[in-house]
C-alpha positions in Angstrom: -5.1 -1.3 -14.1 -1.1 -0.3 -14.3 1.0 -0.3 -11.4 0.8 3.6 -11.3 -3.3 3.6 -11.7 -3.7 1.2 -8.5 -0.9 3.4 -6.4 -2.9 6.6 -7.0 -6.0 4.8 -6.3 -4.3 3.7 -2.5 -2.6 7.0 -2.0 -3.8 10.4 -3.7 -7.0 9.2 -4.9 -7.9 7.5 -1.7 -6.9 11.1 0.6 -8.9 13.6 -1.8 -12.0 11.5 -1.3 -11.6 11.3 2.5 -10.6 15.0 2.5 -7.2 13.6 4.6 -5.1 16.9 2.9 -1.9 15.8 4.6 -2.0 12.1 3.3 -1.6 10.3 -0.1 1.3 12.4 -1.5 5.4 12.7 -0.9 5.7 16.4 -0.6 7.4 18.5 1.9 5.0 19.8 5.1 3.2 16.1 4.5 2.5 12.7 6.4 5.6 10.5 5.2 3.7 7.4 6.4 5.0 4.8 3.5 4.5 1.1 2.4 7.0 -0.7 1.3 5.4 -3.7 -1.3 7.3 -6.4 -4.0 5.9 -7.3 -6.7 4.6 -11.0 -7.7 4.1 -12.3 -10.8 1.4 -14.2 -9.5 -2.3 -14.9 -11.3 -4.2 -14.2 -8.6 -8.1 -14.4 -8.1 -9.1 -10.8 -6.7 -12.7 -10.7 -4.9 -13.8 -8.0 -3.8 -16.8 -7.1 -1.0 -19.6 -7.9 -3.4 -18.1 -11.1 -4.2 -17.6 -9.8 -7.6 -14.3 -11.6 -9.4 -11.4 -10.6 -11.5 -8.0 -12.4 -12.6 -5.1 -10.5 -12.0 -1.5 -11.9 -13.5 0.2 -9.8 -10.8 0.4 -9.4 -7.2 1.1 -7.0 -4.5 2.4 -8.0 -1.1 3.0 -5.5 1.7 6.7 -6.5 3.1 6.7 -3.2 5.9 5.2 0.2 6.8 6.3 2.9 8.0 4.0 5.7 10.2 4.9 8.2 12.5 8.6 7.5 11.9 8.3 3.5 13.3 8.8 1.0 11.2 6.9 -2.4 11.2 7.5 -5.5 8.8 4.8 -7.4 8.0 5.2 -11.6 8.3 6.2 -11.9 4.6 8.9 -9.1 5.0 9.9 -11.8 8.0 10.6 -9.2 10.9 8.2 -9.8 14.2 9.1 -6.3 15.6 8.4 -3.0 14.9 11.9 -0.7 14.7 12.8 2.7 14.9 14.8 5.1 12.7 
């Protein structure tokens, strides 16, 4: 999949098949809840709940969030506390 196949499937794709109308997109009137990712050139081994495999040349790593207006950084973005904007 490309980069913008897999962020539609964890954003706008992922909120019209939960219903969640006020998630998945960056529009006025909307949840801004965001995640902030880099980008890895990585192979990587991806498994997924059937223990089916695929090889993946890239990888994405969540660095911080950001919901409700609080930020949090995860332990690769290096941060241990959640902070405010």
């Amino acid at each position: 999949m490309s980069l913008p196949q897999v962020i539609a499937c964890v954003t706008a794709n992922a909120a019209d098949s939960l219903n969640l109308k006020t998630k998945g997109r960056l529009q006025p009137g909307l949840d801004a809840d965001l995640t902030l990712f880099t980008l890895k050139r990585q192979p990587t081994v991806l498994v997924d709940a059937e223990h089916d495999s695929l090889q993946a040349e890239e990888l994405l790593t969540p660095l911080a969030a950001i919901r409700a207006g609080k930020g949090y950084m995860t332990e690769q973005g290096s941060a241990e506390h959640a902070f405010n904007f």
